[in-house]
MINU-306570 format. One record per residue (C-alpha): residue number from 1; residue in one letter; x, z, y. Coordinates in steps of 0.2 Angstrom, whole numbers, padded with zeros to 4 digits. Last residue first. Layout:
N
+------+------+-------+-------+-------+
: resi : resn :     X :     Z :     Y :
+------+------+-------+-------+-------+
:  NUM :    A :     X :     Z :     Y :
...
+------+------+-------+-------+-------+
This chain:
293
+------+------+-------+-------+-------+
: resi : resn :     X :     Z :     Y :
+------+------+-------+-------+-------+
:  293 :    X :  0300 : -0096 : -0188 :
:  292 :    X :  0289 : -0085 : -0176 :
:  291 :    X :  0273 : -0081 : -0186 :
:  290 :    X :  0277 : -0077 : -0204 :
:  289 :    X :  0296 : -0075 : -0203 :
:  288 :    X :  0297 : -0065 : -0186 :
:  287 :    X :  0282 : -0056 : -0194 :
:  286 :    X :  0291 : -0051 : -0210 :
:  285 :    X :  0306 : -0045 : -0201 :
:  284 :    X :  0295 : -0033 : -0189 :
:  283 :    X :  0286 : -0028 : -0203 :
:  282 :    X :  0305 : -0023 : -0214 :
:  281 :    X :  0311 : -0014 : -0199 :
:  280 :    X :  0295 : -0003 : -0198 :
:  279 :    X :  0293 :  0002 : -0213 :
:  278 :    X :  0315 :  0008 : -0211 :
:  277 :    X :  0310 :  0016 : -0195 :
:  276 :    X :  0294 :  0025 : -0201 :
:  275 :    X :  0278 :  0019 : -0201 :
:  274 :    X :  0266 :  0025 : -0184 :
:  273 :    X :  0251 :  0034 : -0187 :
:  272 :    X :  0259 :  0053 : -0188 :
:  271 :    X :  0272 :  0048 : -0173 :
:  270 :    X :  0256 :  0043 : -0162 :
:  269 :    X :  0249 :  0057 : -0163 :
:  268 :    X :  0262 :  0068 : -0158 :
:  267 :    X :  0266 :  0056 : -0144 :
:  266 :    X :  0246 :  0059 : -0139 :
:  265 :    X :  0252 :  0079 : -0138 :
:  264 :    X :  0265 :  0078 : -0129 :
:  263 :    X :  0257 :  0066 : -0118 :
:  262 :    X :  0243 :  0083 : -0114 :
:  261 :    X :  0256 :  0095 : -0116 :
:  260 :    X :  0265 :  0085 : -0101 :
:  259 :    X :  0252 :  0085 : -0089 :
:  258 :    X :  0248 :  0104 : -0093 :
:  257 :    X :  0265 :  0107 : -0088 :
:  256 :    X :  0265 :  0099 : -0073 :
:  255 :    X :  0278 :  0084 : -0073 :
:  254 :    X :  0271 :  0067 : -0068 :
:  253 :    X :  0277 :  0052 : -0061 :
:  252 :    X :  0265 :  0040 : -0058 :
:  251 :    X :  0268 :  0023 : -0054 :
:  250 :    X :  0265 :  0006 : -0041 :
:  249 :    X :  0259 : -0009 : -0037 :
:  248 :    X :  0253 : -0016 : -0055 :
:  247 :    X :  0252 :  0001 : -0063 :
:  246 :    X :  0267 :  0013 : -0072 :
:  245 :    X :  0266 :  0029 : -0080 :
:  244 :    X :  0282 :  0040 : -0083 :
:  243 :    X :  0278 :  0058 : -0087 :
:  242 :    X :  0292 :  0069 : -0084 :
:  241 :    X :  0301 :  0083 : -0091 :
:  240 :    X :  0307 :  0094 : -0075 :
:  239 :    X :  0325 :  0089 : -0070 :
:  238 :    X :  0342 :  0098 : -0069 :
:  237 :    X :  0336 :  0111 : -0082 :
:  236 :    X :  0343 :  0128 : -0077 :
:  235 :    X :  0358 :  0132 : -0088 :
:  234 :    X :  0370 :  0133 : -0074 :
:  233 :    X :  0381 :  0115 : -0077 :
:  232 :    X :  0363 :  0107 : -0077 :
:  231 :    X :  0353 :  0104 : -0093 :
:  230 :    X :  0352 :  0089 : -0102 :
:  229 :    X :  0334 :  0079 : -0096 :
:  228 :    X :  0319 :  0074 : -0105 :
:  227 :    X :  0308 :  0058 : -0102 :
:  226 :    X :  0290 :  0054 : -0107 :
:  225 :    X :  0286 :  0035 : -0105 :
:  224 :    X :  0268 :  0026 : -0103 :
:  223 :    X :  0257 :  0014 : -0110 :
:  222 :    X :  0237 :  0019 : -0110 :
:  221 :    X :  0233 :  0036 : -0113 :
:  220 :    X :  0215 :  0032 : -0118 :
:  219 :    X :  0222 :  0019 : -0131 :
:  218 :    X :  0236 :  0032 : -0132 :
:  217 :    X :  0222 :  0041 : -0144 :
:  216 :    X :  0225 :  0030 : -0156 :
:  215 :    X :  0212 :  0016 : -0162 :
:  214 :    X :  0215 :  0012 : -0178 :
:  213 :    X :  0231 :  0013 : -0193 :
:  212 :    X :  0227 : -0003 : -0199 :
:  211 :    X :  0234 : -0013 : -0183 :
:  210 :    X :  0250 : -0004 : -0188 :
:  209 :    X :  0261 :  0007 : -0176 :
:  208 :    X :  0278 :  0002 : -0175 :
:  207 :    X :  0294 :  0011 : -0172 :
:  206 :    X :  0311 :  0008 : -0165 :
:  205 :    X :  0324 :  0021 : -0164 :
:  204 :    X :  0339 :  0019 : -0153 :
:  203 :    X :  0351 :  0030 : -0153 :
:  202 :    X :  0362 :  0027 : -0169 :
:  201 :    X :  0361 :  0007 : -0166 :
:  200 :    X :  0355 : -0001 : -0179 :
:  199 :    X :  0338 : -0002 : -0171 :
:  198 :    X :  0349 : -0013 : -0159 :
:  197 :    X :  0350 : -0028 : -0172 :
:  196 :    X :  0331 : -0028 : -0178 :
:  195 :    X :  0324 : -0028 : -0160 :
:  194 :    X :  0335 : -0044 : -0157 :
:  193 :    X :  0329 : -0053 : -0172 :
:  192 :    X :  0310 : -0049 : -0163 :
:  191 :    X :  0315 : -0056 : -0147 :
:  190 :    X :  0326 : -0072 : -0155 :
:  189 :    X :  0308 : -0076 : -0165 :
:  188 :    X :  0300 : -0072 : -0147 :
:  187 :    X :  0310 : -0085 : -0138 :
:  186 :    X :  0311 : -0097 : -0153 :
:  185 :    X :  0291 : -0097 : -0154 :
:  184 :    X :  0293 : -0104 : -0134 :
:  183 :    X :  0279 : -0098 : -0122 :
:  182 :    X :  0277 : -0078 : -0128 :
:  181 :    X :  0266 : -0075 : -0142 :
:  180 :    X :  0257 : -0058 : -0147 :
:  179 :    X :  0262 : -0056 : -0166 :
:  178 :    X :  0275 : -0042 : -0162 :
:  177 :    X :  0266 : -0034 : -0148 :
:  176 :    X :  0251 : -0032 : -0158 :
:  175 :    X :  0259 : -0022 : -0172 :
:  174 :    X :  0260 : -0009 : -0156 :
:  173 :    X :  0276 :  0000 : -0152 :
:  172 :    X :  0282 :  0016 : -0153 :
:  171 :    X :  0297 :  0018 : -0145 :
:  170 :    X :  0313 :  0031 : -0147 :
:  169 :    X :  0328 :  0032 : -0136 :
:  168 :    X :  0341 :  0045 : -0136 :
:  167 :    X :  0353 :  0044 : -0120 :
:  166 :    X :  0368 :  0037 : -0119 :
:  165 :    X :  0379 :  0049 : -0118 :
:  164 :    X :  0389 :  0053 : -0098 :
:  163 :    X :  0399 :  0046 : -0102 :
:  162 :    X :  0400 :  0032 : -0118 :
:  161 :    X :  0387 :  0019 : -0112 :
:  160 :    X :  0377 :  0009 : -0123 :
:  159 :    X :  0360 :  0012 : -0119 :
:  158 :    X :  0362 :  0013 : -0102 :
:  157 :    X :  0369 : -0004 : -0101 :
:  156 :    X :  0350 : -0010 : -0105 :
:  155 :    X :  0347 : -0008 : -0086 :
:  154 :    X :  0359 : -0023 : -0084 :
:  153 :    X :  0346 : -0034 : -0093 :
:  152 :    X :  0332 : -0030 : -0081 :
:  151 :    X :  0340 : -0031 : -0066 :
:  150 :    X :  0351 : -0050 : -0071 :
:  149 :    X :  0329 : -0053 : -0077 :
:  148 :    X :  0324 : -0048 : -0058 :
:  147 :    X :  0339 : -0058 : -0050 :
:  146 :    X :  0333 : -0073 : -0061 :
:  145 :    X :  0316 : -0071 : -0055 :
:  144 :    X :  0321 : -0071 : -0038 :
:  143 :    X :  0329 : -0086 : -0038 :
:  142 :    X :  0317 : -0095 : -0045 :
:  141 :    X :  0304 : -0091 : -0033 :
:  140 :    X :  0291 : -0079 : -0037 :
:  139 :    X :  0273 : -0085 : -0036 :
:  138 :    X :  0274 : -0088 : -0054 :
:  137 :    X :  0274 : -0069 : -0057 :
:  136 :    X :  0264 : -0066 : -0078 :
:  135 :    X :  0272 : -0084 : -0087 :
:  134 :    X :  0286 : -0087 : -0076 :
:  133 :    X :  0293 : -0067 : -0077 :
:  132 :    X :  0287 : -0066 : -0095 :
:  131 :    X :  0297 : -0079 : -0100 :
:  130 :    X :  0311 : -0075 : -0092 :
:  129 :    X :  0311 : -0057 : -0098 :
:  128 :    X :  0308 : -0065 : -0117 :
:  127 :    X :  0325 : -0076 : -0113 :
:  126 :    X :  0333 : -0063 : -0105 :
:  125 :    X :  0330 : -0053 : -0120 :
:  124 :    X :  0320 : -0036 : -0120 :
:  123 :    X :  0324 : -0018 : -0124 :
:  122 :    X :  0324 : -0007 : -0110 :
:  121 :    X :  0312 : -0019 : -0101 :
:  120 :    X :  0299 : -0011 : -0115 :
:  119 :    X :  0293 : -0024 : -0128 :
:  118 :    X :  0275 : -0029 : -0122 :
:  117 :    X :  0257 : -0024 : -0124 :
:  116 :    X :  0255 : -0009 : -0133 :
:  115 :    X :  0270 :  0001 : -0127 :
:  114 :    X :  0276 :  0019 : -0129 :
:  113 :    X :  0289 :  0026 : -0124 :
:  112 :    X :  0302 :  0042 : -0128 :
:  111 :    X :  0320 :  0043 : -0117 :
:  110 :    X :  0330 :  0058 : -0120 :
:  109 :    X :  0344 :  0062 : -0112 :
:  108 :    X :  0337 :  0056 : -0094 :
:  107 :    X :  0352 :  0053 : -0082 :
:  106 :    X :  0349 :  0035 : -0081 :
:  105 :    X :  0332 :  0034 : -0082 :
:  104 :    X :  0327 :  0047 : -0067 :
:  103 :    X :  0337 :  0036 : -0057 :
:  102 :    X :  0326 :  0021 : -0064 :
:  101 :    X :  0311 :  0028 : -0061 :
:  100 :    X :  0315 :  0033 : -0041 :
:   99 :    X :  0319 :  0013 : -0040 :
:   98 :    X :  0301 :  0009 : -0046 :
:   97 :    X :  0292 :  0014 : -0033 :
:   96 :    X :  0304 :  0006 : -0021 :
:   95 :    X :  0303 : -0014 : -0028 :
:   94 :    X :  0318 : -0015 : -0036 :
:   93 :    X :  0321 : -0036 : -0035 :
:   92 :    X :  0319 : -0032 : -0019 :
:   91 :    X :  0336 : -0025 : -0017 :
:   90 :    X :  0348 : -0029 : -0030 :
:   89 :    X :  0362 : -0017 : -0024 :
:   88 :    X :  0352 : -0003 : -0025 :
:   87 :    X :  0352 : -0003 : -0043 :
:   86 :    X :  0369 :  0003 : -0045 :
:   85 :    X :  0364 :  0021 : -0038 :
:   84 :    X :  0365 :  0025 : -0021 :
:   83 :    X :  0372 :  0045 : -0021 :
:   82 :    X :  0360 :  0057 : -0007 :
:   81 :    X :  0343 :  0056 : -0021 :
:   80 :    X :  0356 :  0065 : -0035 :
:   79 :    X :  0359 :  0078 : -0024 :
:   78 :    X :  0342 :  0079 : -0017 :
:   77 :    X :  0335 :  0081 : -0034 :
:   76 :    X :  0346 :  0095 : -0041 :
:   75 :    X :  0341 :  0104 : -0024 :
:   74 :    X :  0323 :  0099 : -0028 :
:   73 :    X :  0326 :  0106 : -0050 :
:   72 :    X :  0334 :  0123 : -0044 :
:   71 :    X :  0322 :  0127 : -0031 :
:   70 :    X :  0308 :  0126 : -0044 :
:   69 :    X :  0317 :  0135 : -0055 :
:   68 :    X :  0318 :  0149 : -0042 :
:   67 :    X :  0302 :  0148 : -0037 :
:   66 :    X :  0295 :  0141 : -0020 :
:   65 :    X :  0289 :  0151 : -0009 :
:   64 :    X :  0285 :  0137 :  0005 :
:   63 :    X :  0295 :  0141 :  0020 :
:   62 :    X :  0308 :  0147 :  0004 :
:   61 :    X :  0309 :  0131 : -0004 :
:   60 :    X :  0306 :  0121 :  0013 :
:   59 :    X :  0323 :  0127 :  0021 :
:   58 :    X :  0333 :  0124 :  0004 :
:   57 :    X :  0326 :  0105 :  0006 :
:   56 :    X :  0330 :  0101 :  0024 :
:   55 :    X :  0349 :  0109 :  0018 :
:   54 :    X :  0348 :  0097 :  0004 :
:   53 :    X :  0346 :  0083 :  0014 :
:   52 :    X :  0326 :  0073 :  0011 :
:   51 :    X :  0322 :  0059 :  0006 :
:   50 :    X :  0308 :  0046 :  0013 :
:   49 :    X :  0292 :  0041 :  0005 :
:   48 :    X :  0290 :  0055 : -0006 :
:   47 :    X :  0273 :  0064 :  0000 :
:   46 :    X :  0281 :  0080 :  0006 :
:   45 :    X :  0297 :  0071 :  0013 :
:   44 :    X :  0284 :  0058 :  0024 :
:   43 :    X :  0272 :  0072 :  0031 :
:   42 :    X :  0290 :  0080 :  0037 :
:   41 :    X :  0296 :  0065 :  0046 :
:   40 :    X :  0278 :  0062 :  0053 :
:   39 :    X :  0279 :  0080 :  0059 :
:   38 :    X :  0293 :  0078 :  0068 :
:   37 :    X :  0311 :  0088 :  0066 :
:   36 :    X :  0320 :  0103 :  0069 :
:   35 :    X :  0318 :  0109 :  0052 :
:   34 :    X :  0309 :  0126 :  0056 :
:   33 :    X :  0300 :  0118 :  0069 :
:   32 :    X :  0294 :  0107 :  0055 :
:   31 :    X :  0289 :  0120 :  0046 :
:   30 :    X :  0278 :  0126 :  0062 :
:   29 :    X :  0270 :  0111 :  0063 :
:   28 :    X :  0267 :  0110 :  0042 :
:   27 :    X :  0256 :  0126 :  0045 :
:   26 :    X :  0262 :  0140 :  0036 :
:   25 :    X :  0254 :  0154 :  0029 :
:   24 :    X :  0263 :  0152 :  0013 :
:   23 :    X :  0247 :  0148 :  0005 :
:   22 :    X :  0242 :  0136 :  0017 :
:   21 :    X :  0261 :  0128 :  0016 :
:   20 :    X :  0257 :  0112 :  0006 :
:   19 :    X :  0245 :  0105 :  0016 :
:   18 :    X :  0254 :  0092 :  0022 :
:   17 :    X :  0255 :  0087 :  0005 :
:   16 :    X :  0267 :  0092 : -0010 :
:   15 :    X :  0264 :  0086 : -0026 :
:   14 :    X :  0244 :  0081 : -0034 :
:   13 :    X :  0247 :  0093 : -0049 :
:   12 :    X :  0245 :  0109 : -0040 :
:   11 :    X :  0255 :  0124 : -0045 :
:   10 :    X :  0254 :  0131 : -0028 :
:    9 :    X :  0275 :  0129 : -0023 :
:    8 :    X :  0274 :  0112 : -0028 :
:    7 :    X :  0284 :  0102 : -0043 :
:    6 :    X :  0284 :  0085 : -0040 :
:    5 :    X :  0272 :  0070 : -0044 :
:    4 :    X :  0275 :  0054 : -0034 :
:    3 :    X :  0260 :  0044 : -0031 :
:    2 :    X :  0262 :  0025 : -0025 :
:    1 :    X :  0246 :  0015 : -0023 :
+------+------+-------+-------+-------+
């Protein structure tokens, strides 16, 4: 299931529906008079699955009453939506629900995830992304994996890009993830050497929380991302803070504020469990050594 989360003119956090006029008194016929267009073309902008041209999308703010900062943020997006980005060009590779993320990703300023399960994509080798890929989709062919891990691997060039600044990027990850095997000790034991190389790096930060510490309360949470975004050239923020969350076929994007206070407030937890970056460097050298090598 796909659910795309957006700021909507009644505060909701379920997004824009075909609903989303009742409280403007507006039936989604008549916007779509407004637009010159269907109403399947207008169902599909409201619920994500197609984009929409700015002019489409200043016409819906006021039908709909949006606020200014809302305004702001969907003109912001349908300029950004109109430009292909790089990772277009490795088609289903990307599968759609993902491609949005990934846009969001590489304008993001601040990049926070949480992971108890696997190293985040942000941070993987092509060896541990290969393994992965034949290990959890053996019904992809070869040559698709290998398109999947090029995808995966050029993602990371965010991370060390000089303009616009690479953005900040902080994980938490489970102690688990370290011990947890992947076919080949050497691929996990080059894995681990590799997490110790770029947490030198002056954006990245690399935590881990320790099997002692307990149950957080991101075991509820489950594994997600929280991204922040620089301001736009007027001051108004060029993106709502968002909630990433992904499932097997498909992902959540959320950005309510209630939404966001309520990952803020797992993060926080989360940063009082976990040991600090130069704790955490020494365990993840002591389990390459002790289980990997």
């Amino acid at each position: 299931m796909k659910q795309i989360v957006r700021p909507c003119h009644d505060g909701s956090s379920a997004g824009c529906s075909p609903n989303c006029g009742k409280d403007a008194r507006l039936s989604i016929e008549a916007a779509a008079g407004e637009l010159d267009c269907s109403r399947q073309k207008l169902w599909r902008i409201e619920r994500g699955l197609t984009s929409a041209k700015t002019p489409d999308v200043r016409v819906l703010c006021e039908l709909y009453r949006a606020t200014p900062d809302q305004t702001s943020v969907l003109l912001g997006l349908a300029e950004v939506s109109r430009a292909e980005g790089w990772w277009h060009a490795h088609g289903s590779a990307v599968p759609a629900w993902f491609s949005l993320y990934v846009g969001l990703e590489n304008v993001a300023s601040s990049i926070r995830h949480y992971n108890a399960e696997l190293v985040p994509g942000l941070l993987q080798t092509p060896g541990y992304a290969t393994a992965l890929f034949q290990h959890n989709r053996p019904e992809l062919g070869e040559e698709e994996q290998k398109r999947a891990v090029t995808f995966r691997i050029q993602r990371q060039g965010l991370l060390a890009r000089r303009l616009p600044p690479a953005p900040a990027l902080t994980v938490i990850l489970s102690e688990a993830v370290l011990r947890r095997p992947v076919p080949g000790r050497s691929v996990m034991a080059d894995q681990l050497r590799h997490l110790l190389a770029v947490g030198e790096r002056h954006n990245i930060t690399i935590r881990v929380l320790p099997l002692t510490a307990g149950p957080p309360l991101a075991a509820e949470a489950g594994t997600f991302v929280l991204l922040d975004f620089p301001p736009s050239a007027l001051g108004s923020p060029s993106e709502p803070p968002t909630v990433y969350v992904e499932g097997l076929t498909g992902a959540l994007y959320l950005d309510q504020p209630a939404e966001i206070a309520a990952y803020e407030r797992v993060w926080k937890g989360l940063d009082s469990l976990a040991l600090d970056a130069g704790q955490s460097t020494e365990l993840i050298d002591a389990i390459r050594g002790e289980c990997h090598e």
